[in-house]
Biopython code that builds the backbone (N, CA, C, O; Angstrom):
import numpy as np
from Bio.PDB.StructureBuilder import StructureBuilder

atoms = [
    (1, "UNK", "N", (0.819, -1.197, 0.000)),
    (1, "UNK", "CA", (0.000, 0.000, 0.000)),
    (1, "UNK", "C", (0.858, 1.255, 0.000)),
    (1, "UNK", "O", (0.800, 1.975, -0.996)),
    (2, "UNK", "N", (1.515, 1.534, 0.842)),
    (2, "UNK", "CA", (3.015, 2.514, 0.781)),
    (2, "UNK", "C", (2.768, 3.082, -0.579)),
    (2, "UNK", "O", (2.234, 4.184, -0.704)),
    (3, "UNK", "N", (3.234, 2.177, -1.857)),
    (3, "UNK", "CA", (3.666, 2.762, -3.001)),
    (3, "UNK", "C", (2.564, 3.377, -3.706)),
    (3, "UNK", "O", (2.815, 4.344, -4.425)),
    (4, "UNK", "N", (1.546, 3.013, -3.616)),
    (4, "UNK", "CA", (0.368, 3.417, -4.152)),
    (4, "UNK", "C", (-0.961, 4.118, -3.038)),
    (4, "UNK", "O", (-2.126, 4.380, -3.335)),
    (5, "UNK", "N", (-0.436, 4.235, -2.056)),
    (5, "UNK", "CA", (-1.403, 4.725, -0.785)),
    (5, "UNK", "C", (-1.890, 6.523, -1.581)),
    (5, "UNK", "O", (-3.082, 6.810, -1.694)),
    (6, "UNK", "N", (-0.909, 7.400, -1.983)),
    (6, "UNK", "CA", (-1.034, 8.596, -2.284)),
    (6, "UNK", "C", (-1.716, 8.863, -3.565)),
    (6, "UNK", "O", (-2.385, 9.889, -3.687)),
    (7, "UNK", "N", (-1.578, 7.896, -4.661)),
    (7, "UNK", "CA", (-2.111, 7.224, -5.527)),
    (7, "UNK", "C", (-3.667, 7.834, -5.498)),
    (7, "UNK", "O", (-4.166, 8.413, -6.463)),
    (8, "UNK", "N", (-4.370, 7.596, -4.183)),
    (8, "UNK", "CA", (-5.631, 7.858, -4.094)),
    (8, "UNK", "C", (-5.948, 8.781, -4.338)),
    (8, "UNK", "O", (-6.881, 9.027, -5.103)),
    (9, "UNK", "N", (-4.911, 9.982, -3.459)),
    (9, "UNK", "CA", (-4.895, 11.117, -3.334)),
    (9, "UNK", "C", (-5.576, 12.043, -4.928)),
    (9, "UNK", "O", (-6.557, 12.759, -5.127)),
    (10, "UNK", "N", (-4.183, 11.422, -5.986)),
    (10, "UNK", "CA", (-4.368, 11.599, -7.208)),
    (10, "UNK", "C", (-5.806, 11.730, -7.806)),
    (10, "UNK", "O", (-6.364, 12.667, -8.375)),
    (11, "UNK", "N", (-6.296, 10.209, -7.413)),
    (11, "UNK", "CA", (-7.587, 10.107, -8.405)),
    (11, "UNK", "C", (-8.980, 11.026, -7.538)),
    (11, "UNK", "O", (-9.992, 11.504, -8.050)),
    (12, "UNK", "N", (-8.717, 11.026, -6.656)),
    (12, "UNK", "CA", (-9.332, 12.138, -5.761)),
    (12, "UNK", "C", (-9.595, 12.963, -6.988)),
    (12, "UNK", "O", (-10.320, 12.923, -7.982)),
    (13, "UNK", "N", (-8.532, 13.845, -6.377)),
    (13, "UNK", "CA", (-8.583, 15.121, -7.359)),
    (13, "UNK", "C", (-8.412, 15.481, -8.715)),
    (13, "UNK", "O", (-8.410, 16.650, -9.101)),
    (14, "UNK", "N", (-8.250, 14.369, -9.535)),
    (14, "UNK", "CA", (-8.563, 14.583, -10.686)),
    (14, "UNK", "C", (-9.366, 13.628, -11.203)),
    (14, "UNK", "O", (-9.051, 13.020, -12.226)),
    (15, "UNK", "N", (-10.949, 13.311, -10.267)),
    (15, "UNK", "CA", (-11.664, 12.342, -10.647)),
    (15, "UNK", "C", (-11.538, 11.309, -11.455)),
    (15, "UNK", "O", (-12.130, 11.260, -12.533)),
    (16, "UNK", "N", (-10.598, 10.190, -10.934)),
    (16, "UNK", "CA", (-10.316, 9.239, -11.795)),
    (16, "UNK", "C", (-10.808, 8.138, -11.401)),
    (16, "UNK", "O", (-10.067, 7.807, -10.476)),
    (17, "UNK", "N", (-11.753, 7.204, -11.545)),
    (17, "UNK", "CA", (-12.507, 6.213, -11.260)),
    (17, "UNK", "C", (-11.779, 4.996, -11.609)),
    (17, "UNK", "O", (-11.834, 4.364, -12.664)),
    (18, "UNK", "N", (-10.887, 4.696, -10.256)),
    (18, "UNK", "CA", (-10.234, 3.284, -9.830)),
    (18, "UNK", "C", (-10.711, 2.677, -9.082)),
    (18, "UNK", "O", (-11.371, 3.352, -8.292)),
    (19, "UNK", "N", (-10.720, 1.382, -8.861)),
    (19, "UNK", "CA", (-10.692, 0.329, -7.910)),
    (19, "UNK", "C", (-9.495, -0.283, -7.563)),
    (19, "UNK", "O", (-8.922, -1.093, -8.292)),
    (20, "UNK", "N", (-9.034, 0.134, -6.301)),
    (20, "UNK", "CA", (-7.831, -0.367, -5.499)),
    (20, "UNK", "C", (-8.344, -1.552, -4.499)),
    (20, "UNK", "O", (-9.020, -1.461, -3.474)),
    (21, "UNK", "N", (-7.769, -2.740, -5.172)),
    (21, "UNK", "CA", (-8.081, -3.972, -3.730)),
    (21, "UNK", "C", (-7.036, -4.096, -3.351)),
    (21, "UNK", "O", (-6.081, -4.078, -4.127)),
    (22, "UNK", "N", (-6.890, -4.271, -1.951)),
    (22, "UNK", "CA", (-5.856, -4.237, -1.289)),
    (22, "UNK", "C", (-6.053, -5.677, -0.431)),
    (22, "UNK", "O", (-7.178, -5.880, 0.025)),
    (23, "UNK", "N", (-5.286, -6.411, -0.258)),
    (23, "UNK", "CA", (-5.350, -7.892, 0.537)),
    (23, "UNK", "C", (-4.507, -7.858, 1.617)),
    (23, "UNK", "O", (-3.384, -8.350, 1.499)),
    (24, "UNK", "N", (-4.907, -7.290, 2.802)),
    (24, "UNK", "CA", (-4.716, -6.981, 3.817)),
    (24, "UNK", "C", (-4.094, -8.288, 4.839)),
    (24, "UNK", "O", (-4.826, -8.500, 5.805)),
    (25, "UNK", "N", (-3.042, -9.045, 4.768)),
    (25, "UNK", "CA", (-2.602, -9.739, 5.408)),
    (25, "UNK", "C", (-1.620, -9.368, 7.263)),
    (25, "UNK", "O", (-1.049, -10.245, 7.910)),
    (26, "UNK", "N", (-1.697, -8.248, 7.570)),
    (26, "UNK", "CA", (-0.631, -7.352, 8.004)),
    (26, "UNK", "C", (0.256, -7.801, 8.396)),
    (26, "UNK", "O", (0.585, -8.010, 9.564)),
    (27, "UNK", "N", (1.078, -8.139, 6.871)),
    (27, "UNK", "CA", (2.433, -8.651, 7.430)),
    (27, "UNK", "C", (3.098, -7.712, 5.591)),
    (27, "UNK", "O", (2.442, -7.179, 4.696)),
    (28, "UNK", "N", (4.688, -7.929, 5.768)),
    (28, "UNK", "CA", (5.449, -7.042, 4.552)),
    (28, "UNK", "C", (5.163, -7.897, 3.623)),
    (28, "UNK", "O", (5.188, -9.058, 4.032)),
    (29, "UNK", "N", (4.861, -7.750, 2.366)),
    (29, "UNK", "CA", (4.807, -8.121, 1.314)),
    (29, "UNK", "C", (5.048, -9.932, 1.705)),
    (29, "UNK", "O", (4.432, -10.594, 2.539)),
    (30, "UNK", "N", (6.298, -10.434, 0.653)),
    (30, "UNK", "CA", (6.322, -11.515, 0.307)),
    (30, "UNK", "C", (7.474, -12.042, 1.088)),
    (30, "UNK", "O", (7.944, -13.134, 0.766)),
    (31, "UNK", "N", (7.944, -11.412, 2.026)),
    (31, "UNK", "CA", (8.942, -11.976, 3.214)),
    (31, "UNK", "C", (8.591, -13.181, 3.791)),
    (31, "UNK", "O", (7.506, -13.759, 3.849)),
    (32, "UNK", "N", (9.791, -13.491, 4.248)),
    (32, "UNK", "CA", (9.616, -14.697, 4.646)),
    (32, "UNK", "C", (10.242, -14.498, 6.411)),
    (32, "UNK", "O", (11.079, -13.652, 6.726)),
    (33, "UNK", "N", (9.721, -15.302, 7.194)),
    (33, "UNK", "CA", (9.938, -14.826, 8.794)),
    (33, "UNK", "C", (11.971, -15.086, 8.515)),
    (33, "UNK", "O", (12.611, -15.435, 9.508)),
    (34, "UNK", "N", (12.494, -14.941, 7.588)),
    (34, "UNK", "CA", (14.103, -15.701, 7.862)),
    (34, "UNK", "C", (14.512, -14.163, 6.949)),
    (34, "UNK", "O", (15.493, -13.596, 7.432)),
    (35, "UNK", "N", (14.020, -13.607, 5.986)),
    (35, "UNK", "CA", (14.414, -13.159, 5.068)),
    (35, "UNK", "C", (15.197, -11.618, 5.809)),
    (35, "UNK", "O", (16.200, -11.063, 5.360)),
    (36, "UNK", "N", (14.148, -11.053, 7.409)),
    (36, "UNK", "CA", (15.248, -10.050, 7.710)),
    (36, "UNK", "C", (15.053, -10.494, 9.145)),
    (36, "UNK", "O", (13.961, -10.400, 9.705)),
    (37, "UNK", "N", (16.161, -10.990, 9.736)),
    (37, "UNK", "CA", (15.750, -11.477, 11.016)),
    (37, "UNK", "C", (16.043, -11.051, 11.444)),
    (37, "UNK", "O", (15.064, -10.878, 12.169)),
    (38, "UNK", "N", (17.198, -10.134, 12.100)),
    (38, "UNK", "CA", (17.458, -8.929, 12.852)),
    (38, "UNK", "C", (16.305, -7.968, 12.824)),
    (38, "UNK", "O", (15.642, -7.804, 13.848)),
    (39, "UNK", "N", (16.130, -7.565, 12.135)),
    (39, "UNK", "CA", (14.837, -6.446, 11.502)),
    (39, "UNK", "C", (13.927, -7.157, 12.548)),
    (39, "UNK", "O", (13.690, -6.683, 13.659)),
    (40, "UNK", "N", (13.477, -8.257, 12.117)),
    (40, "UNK", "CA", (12.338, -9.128, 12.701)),
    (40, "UNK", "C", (12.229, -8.461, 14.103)),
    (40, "UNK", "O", (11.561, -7.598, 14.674)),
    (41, "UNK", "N", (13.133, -9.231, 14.318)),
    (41, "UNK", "CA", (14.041, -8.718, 16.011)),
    (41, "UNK", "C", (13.656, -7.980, 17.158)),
    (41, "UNK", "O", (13.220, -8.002, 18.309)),
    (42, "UNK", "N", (14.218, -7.061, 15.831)),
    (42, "UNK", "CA", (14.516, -5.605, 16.892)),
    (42, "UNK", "C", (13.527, -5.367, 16.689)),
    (42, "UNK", "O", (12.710, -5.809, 17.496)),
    (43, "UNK", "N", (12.986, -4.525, 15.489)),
    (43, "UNK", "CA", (11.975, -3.712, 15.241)),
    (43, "UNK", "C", (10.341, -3.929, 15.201)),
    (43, "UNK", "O", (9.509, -3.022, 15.231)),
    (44, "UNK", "N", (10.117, -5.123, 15.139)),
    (44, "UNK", "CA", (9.393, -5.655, 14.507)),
    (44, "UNK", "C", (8.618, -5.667, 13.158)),
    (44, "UNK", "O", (7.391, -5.592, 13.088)),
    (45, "UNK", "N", (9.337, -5.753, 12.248)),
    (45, "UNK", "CA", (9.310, -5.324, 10.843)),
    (45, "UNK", "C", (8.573, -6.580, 10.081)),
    (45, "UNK", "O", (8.329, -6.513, 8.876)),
    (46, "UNK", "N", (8.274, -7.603, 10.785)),
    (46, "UNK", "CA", (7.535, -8.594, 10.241)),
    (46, "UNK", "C", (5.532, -8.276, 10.032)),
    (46, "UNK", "O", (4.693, -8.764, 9.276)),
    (47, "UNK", "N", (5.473, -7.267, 11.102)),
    (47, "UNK", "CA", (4.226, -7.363, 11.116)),
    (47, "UNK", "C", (4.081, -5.801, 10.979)),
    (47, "UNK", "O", (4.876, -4.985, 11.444)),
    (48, "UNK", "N", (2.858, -5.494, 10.216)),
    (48, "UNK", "CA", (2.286, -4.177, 9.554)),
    (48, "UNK", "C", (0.807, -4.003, 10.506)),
    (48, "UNK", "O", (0.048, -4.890, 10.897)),
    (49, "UNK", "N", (0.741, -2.708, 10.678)),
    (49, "UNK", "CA", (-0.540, -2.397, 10.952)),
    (49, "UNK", "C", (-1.174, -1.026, 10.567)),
    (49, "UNK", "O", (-0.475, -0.167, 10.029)),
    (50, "UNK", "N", (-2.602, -0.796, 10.862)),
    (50, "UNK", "CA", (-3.039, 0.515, 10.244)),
    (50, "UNK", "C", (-4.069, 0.266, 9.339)),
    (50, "UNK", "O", (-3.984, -0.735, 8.627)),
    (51, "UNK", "N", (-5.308, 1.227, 9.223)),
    (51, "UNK", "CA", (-6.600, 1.015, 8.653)),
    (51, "UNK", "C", (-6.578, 1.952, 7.580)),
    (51, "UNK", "O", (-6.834, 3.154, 7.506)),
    (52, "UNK", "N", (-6.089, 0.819, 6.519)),
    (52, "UNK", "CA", (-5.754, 1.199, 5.042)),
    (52, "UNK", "C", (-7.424, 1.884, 4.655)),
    (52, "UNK", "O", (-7.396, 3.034, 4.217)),
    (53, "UNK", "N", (-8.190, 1.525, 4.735)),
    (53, "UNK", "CA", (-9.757, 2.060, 4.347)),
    (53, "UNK", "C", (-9.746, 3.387, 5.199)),
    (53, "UNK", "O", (-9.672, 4.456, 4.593)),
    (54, "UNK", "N", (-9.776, 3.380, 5.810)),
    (54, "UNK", "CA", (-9.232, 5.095, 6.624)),
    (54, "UNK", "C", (-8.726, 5.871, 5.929)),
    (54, "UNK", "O", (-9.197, 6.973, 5.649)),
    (55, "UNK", "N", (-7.425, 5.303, 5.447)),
    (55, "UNK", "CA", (-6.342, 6.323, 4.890)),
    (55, "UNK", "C", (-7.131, 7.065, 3.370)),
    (55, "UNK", "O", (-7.061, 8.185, 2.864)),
    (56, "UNK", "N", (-7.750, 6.003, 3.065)),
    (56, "UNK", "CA", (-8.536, 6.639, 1.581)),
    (56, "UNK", "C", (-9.572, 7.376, 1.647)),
    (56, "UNK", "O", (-9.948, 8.241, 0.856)),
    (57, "UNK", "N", (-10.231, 6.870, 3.020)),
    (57, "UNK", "CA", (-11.463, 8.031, 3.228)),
    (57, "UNK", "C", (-11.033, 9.556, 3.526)),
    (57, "UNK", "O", (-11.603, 10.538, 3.050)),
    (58, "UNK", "N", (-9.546, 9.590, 4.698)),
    (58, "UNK", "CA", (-9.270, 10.190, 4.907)),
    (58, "UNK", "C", (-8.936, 11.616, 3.479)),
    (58, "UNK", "O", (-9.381, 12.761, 3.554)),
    (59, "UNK", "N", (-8.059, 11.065, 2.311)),
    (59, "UNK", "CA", (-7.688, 11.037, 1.394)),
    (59, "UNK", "C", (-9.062, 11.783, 0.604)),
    (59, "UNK", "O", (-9.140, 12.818, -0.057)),
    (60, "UNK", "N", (-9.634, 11.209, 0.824)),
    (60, "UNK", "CA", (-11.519, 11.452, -0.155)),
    (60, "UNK", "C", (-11.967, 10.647, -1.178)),
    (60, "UNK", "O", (-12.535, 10.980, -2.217)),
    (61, "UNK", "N", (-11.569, 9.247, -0.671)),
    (61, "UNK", "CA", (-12.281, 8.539, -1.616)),
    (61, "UNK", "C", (-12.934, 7.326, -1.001)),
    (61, "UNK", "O", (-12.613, 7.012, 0.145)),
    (62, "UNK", "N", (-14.038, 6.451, -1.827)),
    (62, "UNK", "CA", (-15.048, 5.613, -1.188)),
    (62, "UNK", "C", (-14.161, 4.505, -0.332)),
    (62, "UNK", "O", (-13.284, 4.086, -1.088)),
    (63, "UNK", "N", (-14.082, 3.947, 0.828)),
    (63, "UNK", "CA", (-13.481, 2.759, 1.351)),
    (63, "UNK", "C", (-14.487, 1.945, 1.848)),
    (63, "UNK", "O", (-15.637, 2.282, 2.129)),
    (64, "UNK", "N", (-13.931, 0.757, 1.943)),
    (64, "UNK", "CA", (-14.160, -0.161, 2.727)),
    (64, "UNK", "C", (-13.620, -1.506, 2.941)),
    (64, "UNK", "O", (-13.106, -2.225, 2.083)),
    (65, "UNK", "N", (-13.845, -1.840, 4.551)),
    (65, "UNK", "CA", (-12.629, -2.939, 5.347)),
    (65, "UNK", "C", (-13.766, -4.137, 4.787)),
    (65, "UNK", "O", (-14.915, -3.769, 4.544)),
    (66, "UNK", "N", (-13.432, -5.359, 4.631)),
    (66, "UNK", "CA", (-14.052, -6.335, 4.415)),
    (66, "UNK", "C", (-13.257, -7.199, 5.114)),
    (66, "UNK", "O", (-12.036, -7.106, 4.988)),
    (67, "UNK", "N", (-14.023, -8.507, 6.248)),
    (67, "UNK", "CA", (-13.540, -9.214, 6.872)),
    (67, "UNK", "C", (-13.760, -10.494, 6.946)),
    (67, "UNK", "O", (-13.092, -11.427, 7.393)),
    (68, "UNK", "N", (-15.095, -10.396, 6.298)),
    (68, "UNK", "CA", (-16.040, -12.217, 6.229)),
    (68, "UNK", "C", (-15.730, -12.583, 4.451)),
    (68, "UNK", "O", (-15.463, -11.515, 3.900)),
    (69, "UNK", "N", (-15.704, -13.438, 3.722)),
    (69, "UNK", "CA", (-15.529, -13.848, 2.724)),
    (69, "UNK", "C", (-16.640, -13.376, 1.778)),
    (69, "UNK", "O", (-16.456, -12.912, 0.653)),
    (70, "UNK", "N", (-17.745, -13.548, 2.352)),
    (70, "UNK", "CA", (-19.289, -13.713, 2.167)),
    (70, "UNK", "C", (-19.398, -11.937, 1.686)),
    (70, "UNK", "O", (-20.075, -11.690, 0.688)),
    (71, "UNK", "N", (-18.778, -10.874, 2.362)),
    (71, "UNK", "CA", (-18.930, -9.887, 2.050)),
    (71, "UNK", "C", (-17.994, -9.659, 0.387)),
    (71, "UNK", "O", (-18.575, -9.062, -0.519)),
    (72, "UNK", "N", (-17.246, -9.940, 0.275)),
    (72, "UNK", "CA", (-16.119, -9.869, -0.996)),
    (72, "UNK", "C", (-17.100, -9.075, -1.833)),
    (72, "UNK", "O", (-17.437, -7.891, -1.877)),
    (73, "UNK", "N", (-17.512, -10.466, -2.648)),
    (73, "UNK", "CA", (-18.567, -9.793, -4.030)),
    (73, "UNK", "C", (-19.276, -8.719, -3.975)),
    (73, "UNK", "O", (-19.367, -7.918, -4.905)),
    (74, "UNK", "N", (-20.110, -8.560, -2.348)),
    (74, "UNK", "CA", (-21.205, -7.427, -2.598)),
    (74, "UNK", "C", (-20.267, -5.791, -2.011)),
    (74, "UNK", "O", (-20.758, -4.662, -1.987)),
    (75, "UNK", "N", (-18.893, -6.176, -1.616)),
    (75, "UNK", "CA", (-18.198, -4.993, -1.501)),
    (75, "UNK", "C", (-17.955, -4.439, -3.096)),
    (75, "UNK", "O", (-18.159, -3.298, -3.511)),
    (76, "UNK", "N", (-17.461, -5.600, -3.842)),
    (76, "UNK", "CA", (-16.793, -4.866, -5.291)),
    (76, "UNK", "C", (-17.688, -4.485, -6.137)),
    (76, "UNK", "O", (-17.370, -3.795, -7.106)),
    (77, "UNK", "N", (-19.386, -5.005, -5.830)),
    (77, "UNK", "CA", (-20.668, -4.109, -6.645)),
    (77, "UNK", "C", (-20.792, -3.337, -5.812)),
    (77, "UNK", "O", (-21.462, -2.428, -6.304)),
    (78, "UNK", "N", (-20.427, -2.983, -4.244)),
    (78, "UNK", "CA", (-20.678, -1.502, -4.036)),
    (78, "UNK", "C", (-19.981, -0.635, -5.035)),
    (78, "UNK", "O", (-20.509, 0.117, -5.854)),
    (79, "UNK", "N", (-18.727, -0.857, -4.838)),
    (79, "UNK", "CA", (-17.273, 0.061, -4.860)),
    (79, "UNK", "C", (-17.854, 0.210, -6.449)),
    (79, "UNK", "O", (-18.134, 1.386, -6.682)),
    (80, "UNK", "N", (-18.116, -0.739, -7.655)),
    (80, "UNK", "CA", (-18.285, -0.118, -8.760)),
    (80, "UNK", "C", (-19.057, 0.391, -9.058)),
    (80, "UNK", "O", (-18.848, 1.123, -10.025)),
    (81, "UNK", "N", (-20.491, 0.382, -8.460)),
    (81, "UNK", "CA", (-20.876, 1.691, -8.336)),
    (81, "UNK", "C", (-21.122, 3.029, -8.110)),
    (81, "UNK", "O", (-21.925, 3.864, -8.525)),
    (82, "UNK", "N", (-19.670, 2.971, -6.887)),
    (82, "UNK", "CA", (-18.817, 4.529, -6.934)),
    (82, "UNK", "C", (-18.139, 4.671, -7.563)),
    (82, "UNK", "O", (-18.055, 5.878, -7.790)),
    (83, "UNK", "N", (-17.045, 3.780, -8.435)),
    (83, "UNK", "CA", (-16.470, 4.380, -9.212)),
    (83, "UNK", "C", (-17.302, 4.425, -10.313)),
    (83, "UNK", "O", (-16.626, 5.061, -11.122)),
    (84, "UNK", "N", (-18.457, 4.120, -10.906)),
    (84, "UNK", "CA", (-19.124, 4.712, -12.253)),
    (84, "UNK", "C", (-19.484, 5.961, -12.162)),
    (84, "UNK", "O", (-19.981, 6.453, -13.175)),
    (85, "UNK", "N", (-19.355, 6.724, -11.074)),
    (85, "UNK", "CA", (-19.826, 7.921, -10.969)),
    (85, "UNK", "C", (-18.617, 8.926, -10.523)),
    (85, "UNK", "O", (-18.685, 10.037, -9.999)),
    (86, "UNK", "N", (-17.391, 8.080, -10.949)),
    (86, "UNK", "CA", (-16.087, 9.050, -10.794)),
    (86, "UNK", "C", (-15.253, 9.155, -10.108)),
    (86, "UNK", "O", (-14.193, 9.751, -10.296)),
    (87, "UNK", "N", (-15.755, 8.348, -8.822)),
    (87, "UNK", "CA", (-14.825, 8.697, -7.588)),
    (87, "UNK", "C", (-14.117, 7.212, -7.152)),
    (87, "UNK", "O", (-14.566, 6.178, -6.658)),
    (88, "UNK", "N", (-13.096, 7.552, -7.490)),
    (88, "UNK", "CA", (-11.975, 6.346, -6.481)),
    (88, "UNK", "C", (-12.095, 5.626, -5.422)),
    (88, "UNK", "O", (-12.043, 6.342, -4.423)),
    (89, "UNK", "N", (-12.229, 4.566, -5.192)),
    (89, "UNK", "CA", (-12.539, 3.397, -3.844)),
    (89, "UNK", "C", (-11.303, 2.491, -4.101)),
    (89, "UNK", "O", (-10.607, 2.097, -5.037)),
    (90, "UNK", "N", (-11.439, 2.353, -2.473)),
    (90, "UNK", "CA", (-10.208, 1.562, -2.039)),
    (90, "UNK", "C", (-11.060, 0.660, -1.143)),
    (90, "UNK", "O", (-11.585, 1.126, -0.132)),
    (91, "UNK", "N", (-11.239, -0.896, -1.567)),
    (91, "UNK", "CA", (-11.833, -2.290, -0.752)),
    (91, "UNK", "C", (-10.383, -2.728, 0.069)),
    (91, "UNK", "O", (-9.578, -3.337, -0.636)),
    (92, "UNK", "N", (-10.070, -2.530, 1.172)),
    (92, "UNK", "CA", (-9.593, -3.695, 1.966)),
    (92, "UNK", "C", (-9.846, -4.458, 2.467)),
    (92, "UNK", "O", (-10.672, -4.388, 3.377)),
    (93, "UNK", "N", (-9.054, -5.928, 1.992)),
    (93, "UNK", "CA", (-9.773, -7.185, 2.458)),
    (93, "UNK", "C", (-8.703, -7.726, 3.395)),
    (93, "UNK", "O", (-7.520, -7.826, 3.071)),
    (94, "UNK", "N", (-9.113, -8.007, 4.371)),
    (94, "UNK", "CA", (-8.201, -8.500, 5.113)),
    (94, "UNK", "C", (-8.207, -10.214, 5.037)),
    (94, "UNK", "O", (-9.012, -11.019, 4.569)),
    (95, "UNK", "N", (-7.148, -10.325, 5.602)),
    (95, "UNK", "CA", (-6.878, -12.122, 4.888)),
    (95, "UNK", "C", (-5.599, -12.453, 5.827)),
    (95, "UNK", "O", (-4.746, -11.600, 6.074)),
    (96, "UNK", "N", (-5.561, -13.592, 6.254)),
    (96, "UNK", "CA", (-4.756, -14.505, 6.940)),
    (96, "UNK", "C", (-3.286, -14.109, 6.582)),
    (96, "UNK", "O", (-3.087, -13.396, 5.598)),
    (97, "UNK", "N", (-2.203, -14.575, 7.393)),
    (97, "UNK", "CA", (-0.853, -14.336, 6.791)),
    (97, "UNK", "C", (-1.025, -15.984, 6.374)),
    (97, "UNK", "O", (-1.723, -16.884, 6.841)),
    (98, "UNK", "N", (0.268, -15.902, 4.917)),
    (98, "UNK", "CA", (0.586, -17.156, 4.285)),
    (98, "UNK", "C", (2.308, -17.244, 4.642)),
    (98, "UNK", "O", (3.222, -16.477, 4.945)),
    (99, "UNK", "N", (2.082, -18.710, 4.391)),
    (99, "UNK", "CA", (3.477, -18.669, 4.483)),
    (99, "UNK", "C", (4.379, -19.046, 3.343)),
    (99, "UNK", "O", (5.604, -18.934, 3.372)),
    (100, "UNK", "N", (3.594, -19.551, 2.228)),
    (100, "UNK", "CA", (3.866, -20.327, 0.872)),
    (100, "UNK", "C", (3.320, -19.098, 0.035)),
    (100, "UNK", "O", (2.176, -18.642, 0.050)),
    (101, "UNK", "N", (4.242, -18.739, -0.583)),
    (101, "UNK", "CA", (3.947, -17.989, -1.454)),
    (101, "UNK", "C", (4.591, -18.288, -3.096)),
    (101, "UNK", "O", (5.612, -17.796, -3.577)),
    (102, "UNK", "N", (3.642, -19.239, -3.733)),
    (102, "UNK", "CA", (3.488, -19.505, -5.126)),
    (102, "UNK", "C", (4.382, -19.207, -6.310)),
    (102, "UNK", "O", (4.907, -19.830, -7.233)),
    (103, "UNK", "N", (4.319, -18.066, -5.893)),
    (103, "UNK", "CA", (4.600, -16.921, -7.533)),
    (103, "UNK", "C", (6.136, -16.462, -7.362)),
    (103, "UNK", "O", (6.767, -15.991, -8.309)),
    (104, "UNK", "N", (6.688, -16.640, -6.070)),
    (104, "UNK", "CA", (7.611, -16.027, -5.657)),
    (104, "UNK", "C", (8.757, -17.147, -6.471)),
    (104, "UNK", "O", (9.856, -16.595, -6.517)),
    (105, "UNK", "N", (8.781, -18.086, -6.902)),
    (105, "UNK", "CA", (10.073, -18.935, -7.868)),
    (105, "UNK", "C", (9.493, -18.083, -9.009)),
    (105, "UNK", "O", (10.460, -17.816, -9.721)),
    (106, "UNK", "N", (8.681, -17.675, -9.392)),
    (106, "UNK", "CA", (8.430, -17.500, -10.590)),
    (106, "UNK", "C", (8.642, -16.000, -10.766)),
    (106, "UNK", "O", (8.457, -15.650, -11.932)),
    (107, "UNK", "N", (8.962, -15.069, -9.974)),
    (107, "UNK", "CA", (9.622, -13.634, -10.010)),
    (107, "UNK", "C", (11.116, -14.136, -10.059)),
    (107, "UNK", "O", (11.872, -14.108, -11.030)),
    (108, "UNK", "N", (11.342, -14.555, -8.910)),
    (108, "UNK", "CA", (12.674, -14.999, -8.891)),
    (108, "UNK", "C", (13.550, -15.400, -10.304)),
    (108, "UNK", "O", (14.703, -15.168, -10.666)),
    (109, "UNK", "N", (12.711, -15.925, -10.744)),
    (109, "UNK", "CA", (12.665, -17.174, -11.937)),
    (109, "UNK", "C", (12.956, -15.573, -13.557)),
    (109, "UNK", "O", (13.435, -15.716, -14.682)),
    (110, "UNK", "N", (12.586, -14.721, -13.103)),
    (110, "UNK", "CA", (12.389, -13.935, -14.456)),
    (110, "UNK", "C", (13.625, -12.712, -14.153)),
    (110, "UNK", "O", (13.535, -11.485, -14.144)),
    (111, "UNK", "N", (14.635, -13.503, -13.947)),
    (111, "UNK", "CA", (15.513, -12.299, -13.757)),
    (111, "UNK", "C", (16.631, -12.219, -15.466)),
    (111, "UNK", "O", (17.464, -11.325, -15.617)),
]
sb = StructureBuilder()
sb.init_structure("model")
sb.init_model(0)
sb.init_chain("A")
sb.init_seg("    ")
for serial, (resi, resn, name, xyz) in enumerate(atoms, 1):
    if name == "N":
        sb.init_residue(resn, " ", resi, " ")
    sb.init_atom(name, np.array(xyz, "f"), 0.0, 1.0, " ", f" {name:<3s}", serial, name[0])
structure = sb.get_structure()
């Protein structure tokens, strides 16, 4: 979210009708508990927190936290019906931490 959090900001103000899903695990990206272990450590850099749907409302655009599965679908026919009318929404879904992450030989893999 970091890289694209201000992002919102943008479509805010120059009415640009996005849908940002965000998959809210609160942990860093695609780390692995070994990958900074000092970091881990000290700081606690393994685990993320903060109410990403906030930050966009805050920002001025439509949010919402989603927590049950069951909600998913009828969040993303809300949200596109705010963005047909111009304004930027940000769905956060929050979701379990993983520990297998799939795709990650296959970034690796495209160097």
């Amino acid at each position: 979210f970091g890289f694209i959090g201000m992002d919102i900001e943008t479509a805010v103000r120059e009415k640009i009708p996005v849908l940002t899903i965000l998959l809210n695990n609160q942990t860093m990206g695609i780390y692995s508990p070994s990958s900074f272990p000092t970091a881990n450590d000290l700081y606690g850099t393994k685990s993320t927190g903060g109410d990403y749907a906030m930050v966009a409302q805050a920002l001025g655009g439509y949010n919402e936290r989603v927590v049950q599965p069951s909600e998913v679908a009828p969040a993303i026919r809300r949200a596109q019906k705010v963005i047909s009318n111009g304004q930027p929404a940000l769905l956060e879904i929050m979701t379990s931490e993983e520990h297998a992450f799939p795709f990650r030989g296959a970034v690796g893999g495209a160097r």
